[in-house]
MOPAC internal coordinates of N, CA, C and O (Angstrom, degrees):
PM7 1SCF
backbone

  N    0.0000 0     0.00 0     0.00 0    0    0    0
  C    1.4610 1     0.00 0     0.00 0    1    0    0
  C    1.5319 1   108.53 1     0.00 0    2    1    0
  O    1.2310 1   113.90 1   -40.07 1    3    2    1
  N    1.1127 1   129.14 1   139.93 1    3    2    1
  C    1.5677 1   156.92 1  -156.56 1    5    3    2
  C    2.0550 1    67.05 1   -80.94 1    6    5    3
  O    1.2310 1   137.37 1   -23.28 1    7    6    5
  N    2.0455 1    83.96 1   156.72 1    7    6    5
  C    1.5423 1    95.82 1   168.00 1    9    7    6
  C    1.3403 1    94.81 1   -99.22 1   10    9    7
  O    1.2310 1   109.21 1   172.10 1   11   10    9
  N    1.4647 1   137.81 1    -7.90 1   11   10    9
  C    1.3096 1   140.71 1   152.55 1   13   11   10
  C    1.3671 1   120.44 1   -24.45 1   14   13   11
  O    1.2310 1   127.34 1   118.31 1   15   14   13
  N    1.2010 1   103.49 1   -61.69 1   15   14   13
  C    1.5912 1   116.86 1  -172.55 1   17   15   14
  C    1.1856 1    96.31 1   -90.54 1   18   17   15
  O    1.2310 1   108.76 1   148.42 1   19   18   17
  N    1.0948 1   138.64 1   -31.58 1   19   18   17
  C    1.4158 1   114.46 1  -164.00 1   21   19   18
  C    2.0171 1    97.75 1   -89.42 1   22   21   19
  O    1.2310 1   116.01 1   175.77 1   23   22   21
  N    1.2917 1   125.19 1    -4.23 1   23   22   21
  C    0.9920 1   127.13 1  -179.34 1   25   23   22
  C    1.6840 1   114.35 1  -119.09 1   26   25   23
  O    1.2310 1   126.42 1  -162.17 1   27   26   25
  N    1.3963 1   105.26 1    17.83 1   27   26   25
  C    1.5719 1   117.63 1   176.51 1   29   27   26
  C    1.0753 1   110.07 1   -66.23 1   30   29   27
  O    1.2310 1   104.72 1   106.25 1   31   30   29
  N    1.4688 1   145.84 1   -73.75 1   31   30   29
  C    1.5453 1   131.29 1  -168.47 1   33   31   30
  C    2.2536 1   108.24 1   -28.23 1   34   33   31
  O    1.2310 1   137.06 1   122.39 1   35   34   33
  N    1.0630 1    84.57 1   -57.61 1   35   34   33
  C    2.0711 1    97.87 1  -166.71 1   37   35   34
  C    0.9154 1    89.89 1   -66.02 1   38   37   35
  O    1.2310 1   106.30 1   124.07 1   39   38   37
  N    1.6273 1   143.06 1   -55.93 1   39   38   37
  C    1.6851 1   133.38 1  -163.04 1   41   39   38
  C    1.8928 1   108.01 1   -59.88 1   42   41   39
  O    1.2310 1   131.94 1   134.30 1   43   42   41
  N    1.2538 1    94.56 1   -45.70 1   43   42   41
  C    1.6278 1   121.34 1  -158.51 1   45   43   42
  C    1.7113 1    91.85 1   -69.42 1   46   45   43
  O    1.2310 1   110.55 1   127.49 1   47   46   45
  N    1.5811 1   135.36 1   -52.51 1   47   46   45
  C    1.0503 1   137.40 1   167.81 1   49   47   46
  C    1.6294 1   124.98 1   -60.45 1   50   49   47
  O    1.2310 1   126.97 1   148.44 1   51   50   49
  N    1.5799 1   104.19 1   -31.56 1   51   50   49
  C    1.2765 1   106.97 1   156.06 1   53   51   50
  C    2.0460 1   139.85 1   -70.48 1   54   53   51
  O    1.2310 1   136.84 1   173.19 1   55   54   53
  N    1.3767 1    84.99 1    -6.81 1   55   54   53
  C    1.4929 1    99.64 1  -175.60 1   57   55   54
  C    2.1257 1   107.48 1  -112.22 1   58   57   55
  O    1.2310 1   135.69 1   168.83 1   59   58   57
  N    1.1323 1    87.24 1   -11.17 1   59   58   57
  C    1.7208 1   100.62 1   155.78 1   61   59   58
  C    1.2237 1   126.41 1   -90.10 1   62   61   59
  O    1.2310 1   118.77 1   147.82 1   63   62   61
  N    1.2107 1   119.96 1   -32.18 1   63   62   61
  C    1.7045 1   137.76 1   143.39 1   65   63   62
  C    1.0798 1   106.38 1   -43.52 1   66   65   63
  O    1.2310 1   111.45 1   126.53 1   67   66   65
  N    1.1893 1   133.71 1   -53.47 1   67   66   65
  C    1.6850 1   127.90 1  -167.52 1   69   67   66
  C    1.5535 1   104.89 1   -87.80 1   70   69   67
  O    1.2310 1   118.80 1   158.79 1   71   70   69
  N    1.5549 1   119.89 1   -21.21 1   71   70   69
  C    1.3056 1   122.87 1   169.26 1   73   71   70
  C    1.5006 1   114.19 1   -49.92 1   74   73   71
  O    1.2310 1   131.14 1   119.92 1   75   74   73
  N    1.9025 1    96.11 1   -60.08 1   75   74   73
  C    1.6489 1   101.44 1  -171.88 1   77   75   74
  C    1.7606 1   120.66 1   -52.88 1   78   77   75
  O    1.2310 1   132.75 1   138.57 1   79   78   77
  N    1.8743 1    92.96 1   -41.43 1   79   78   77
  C    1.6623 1    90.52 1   158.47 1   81   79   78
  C    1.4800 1   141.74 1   -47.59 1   82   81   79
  O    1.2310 1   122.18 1   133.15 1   83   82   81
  N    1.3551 1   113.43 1   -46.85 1   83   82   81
  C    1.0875 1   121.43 1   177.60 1   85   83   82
  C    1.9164 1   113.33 1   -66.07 1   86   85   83
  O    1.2310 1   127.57 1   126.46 1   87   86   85
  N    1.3493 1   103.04 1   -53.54 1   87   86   85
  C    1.5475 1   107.69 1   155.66 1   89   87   86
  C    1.6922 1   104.09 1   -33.90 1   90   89   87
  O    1.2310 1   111.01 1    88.63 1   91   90   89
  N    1.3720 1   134.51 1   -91.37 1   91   90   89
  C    1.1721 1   110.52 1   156.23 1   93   91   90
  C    1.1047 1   153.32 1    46.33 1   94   93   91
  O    1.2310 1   120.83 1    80.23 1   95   94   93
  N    1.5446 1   116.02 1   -99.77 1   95   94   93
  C    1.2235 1   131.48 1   163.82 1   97   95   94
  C    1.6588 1   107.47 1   -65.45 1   98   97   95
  O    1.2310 1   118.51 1   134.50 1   99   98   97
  N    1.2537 1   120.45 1   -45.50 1   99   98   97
  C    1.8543 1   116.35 1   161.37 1  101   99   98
  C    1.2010 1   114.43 1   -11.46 1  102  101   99
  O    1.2310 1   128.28 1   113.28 1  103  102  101
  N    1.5881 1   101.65 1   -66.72 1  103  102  101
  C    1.8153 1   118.97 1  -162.37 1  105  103  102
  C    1.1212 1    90.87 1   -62.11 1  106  105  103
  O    1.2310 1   126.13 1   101.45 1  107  106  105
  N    1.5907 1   105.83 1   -78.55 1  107  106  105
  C    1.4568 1    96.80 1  -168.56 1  109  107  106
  C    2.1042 1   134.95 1   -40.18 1  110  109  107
  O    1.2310 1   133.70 1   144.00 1  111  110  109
  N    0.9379 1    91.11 1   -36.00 1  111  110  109
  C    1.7751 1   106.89 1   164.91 1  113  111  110
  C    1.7299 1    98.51 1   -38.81 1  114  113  111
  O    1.2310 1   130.62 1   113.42 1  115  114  113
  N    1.3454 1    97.12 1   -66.58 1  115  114  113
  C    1.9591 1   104.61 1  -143.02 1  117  115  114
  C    1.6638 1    78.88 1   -89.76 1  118  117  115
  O    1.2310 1    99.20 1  -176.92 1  119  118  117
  N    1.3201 1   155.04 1     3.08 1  119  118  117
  C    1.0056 1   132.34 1   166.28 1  121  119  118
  C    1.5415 1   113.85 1  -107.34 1  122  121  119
  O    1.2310 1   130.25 1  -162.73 1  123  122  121
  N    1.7561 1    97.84 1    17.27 1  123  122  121
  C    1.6508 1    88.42 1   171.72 1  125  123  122
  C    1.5727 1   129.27 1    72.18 1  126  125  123
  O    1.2310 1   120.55 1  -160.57 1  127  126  125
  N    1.6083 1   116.56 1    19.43 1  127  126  125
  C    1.0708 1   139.18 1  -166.43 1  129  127  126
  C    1.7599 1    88.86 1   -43.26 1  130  129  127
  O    1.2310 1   137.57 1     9.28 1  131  130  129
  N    1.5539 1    83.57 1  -170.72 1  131  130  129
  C    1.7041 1   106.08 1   162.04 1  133  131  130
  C    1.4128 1   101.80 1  -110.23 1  134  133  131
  O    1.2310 1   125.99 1   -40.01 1  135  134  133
  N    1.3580 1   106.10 1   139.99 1  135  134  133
  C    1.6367 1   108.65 1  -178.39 1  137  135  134
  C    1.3330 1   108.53 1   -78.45 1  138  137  135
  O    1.2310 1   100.47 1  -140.87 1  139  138  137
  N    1.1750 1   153.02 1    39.13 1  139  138  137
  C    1.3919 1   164.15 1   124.35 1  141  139  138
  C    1.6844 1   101.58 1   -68.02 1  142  141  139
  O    1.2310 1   123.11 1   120.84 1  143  142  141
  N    0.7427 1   111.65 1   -59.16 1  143  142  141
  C    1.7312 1   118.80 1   175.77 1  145  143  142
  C    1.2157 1   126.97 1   -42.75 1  146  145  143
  O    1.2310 1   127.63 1   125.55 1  147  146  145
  N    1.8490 1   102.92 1   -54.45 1  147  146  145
  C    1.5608 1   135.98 1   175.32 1  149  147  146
  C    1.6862 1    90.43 1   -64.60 1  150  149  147
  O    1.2310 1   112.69 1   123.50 1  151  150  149
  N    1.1120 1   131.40 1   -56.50 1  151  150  149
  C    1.6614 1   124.08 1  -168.24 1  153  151  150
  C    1.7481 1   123.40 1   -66.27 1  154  153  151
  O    1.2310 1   133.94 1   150.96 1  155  154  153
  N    1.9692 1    90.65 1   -29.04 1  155  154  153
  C    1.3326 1   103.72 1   156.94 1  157  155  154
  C    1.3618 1   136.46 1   -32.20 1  158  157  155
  O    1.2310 1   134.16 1   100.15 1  159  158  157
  N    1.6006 1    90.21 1   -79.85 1  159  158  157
  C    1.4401 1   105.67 1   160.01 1  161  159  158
  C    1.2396 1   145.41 1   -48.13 1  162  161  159
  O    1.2310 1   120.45 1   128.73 1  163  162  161
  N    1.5361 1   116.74 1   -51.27 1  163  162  161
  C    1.0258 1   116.86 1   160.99 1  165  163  162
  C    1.7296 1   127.65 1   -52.46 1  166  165  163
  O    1.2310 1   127.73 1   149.88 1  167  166  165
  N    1.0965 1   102.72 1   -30.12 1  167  166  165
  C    1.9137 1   109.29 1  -178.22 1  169  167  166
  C    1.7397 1    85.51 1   -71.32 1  170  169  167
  O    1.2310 1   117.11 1   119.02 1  171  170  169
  N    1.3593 1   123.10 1   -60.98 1  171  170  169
  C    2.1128 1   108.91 1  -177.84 1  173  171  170
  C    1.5097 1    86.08 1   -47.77 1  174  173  171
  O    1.2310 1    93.09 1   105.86 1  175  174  173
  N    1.1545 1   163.71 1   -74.14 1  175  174  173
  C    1.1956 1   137.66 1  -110.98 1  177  175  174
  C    1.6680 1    90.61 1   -92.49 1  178  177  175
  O    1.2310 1   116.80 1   148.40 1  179  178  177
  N    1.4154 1   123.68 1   -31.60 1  179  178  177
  C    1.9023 1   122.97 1  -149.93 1  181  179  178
  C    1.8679 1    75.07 1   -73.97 1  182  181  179
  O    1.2310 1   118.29 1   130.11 1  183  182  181
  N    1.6330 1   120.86 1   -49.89 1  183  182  181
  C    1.2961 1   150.95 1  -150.69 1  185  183  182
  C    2.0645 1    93.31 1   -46.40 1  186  185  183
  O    1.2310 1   131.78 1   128.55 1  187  186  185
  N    1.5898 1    94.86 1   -51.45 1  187  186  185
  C    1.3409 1   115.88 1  -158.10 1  189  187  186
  C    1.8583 1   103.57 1   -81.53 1  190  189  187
  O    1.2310 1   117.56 1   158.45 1  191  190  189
  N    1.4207 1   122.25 1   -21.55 1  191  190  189
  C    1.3923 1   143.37 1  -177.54 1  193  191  190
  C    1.6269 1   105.54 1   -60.81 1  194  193  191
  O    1.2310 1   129.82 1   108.38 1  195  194  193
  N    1.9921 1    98.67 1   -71.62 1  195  194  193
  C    0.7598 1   118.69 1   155.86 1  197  195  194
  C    1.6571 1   141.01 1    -8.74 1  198  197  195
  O    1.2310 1   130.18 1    99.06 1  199  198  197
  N    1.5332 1    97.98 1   -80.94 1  199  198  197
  C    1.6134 1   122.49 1   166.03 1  201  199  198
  C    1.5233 1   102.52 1   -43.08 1  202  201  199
  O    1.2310 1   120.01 1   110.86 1  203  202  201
  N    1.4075 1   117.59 1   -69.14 1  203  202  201
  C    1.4241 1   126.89 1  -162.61 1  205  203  202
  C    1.8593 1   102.66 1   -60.09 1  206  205  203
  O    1.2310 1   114.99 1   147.25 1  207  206  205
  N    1.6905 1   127.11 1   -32.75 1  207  206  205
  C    1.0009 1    96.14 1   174.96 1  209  207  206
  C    1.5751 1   132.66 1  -120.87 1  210  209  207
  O    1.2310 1   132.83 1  -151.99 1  211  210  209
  N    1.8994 1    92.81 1    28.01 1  211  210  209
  C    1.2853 1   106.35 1  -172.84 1  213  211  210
  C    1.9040 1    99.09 1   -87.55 1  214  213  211
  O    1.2310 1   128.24 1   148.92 1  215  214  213
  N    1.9683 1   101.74 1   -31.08 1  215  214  213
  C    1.6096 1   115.78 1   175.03 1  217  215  214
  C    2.0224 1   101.45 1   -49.96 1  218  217  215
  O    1.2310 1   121.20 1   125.15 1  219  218  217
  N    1.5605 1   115.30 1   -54.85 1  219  218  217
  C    1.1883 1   123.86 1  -168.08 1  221  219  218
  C    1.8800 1   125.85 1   -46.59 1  222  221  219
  O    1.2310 1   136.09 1   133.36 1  223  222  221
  N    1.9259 1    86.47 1   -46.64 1  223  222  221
  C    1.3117 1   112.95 1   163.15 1  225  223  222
  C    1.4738 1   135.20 1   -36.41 1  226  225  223
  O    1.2310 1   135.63 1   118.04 1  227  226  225
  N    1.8224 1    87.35 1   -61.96 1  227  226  225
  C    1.3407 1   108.73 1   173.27 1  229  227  226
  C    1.4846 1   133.93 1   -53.85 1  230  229  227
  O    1.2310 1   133.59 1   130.69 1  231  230  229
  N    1.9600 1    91.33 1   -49.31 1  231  230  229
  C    1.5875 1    92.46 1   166.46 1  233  231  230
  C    1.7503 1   115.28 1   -71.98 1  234  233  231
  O    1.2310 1   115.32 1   166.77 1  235  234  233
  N    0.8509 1   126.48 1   -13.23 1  235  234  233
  C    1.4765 1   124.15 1  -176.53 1  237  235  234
  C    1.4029 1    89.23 1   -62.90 1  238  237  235
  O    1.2310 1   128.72 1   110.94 1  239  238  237
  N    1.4281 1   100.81 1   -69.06 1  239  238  237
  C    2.0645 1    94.37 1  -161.23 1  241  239  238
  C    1.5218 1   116.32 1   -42.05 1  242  241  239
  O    1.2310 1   128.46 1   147.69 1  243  242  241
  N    1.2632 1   101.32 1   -32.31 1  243  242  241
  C    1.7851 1   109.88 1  -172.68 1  245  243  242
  C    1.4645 1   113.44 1   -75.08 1  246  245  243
  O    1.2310 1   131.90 1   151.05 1  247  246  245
  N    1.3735 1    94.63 1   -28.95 1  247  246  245
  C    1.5201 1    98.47 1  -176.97 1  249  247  246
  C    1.8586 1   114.65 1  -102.00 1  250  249  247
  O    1.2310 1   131.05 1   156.54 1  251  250  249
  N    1.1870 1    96.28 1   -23.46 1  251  250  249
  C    1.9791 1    97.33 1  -170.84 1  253  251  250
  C    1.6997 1    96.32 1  -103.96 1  254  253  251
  O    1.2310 1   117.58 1   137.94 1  255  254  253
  N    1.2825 1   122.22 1   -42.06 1  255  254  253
  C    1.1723 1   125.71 1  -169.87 1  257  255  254
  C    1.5623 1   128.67 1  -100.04 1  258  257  255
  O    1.2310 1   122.21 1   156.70 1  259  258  257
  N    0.8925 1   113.37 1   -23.30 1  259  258  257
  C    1.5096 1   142.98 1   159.57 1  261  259  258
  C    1.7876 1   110.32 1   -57.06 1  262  261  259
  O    1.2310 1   112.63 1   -66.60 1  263  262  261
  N    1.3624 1   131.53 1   113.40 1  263  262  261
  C    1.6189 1   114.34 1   170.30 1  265  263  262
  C    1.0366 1   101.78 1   -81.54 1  266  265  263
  O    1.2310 1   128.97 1   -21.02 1  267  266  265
  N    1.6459 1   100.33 1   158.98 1  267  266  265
  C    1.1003 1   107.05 1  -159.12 1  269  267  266
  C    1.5083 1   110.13 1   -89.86 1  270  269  267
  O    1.2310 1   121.64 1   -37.12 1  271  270  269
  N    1.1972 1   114.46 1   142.88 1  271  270  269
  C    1.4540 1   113.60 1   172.42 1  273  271  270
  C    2.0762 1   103.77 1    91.77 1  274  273  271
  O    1.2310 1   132.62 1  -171.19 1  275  274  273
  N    1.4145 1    93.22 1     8.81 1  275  274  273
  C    1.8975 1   100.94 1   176.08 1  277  275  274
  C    1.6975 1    88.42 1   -53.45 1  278  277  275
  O    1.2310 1   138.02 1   -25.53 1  279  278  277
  N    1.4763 1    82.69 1   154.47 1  279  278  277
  C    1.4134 1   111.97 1   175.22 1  281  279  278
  C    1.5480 1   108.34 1   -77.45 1  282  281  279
  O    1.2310 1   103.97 1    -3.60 1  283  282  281
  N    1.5850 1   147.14 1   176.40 1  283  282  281
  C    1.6479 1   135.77 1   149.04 1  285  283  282
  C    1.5025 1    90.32 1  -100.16 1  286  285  283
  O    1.2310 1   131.02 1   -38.78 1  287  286  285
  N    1.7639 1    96.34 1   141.22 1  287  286  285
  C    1.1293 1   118.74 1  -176.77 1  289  287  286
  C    1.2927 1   115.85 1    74.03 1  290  289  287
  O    1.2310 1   117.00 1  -141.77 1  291  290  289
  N    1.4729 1   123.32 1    38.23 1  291  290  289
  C    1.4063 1   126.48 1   173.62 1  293  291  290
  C    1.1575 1   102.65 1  -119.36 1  294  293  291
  O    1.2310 1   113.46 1   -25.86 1  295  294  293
  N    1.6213 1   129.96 1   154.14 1  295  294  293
  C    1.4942 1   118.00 1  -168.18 1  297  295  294
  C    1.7780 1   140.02 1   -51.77 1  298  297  295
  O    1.2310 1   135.34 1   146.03 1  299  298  297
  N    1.7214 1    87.93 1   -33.97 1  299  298  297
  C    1.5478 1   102.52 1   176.30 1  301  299  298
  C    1.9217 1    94.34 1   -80.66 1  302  301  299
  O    1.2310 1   106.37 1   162.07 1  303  302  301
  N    1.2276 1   142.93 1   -17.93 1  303  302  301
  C    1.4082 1   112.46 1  -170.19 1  305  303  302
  C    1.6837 1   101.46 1   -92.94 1  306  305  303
  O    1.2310 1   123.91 1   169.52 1  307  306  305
  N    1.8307 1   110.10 1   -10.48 1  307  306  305
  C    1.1619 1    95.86 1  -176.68 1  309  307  306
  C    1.8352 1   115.21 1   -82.97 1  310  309  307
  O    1.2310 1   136.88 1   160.41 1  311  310  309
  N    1.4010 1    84.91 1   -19.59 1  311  310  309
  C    1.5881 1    85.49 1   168.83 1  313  311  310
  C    1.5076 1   122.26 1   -63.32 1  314  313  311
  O    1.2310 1   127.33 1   135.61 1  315  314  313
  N    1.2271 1   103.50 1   -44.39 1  315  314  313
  C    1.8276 1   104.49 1  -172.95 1  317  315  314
  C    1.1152 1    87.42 1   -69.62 1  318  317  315
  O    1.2310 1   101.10 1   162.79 1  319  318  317
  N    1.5952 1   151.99 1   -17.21 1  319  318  317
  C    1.2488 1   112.41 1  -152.78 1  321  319  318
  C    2.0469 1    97.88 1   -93.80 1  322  321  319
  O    1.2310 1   133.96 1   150.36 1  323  322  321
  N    1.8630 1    90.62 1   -29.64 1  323  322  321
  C    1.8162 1    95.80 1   178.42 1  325  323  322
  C    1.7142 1    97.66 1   -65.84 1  326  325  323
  O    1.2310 1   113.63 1  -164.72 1  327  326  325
  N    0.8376 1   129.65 1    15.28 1  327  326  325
  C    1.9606 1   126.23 1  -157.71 1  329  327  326
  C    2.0333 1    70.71 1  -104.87 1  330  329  327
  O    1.2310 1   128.11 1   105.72 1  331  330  329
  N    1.5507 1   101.98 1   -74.28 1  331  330  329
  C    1.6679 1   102.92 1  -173.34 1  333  331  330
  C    1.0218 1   115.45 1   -28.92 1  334  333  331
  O    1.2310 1   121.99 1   122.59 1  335  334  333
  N    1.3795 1   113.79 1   -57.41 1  335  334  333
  C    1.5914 1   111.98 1  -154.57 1  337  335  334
  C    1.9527 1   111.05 1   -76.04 1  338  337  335
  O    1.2310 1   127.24 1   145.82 1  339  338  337
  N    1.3898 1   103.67 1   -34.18 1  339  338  337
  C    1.7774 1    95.52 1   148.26 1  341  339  338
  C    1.4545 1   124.93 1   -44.41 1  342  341  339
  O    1.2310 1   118.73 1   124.55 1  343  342  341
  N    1.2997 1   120.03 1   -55.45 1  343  342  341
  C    0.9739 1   113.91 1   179.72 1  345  343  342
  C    1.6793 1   129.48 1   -69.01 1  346  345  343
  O    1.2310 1   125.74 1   145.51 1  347  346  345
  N    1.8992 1   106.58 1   -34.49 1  347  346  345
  C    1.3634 1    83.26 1   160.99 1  349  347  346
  C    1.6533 1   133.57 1   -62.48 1  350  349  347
  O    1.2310 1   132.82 1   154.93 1  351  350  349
  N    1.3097 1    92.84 1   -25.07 1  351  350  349
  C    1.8389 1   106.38 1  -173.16 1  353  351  350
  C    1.4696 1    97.72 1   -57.13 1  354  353  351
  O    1.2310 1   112.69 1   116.77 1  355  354  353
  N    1.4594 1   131.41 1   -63.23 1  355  354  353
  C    1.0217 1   124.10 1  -170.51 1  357  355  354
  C    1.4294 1   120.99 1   -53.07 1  358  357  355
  O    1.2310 1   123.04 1   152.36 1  359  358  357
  N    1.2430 1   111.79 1   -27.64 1  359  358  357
  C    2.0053 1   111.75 1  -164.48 1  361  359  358
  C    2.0199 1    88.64 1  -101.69 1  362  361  359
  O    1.2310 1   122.62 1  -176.10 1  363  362  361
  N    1.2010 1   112.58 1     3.90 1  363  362  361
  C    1.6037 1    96.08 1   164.74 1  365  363  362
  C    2.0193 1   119.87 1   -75.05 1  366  365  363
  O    1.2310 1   120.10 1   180.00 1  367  366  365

């Protein structure tokens, strides 16, 4: 089983979250915001992109790249885990 599916409810709720944002920035558009507002938003929405595919990332390594059944604190899990933490750094 995909970590997709097995992580669908939280991904799937997280990408409706980023819906309502983007909805969002809509309103704000057609109501003529202040573009301080409009830049607001949009940075939660790049903010919310981000999150959703730095989470996706993460499970990949654990799940595609990771053997299975690694020990913690064995050389390959300490790597995936410095592999994560690039990757969260980067999608902050």
């Amino acid at each position: 089983m995909s970590h997709t599916i097995r992580e669908q409810t939280k991904l799937v709720h997280r990408v409706r979250k980023l819906r309502g944002q983007v909805e969002a920035v809509e309103r704000a558009l057609e109501a003529k915001a202040e573009c301080a507002e409009i830049m607001r938003l949009l940075a939660a929405c790049r903010g919310a992109v981000h999150s959703l595919l730095a989470k996706v990332i993460e499970d990949h390594i654990r799940e595609h790249l990771l053997a299975p059944g690694s020990q913690a604190g064995s050389p390959r899990a300490e790597a995936a885990d410095d592999l994560i933490e690039v990757v969260r750094s980067y999608f902050k």
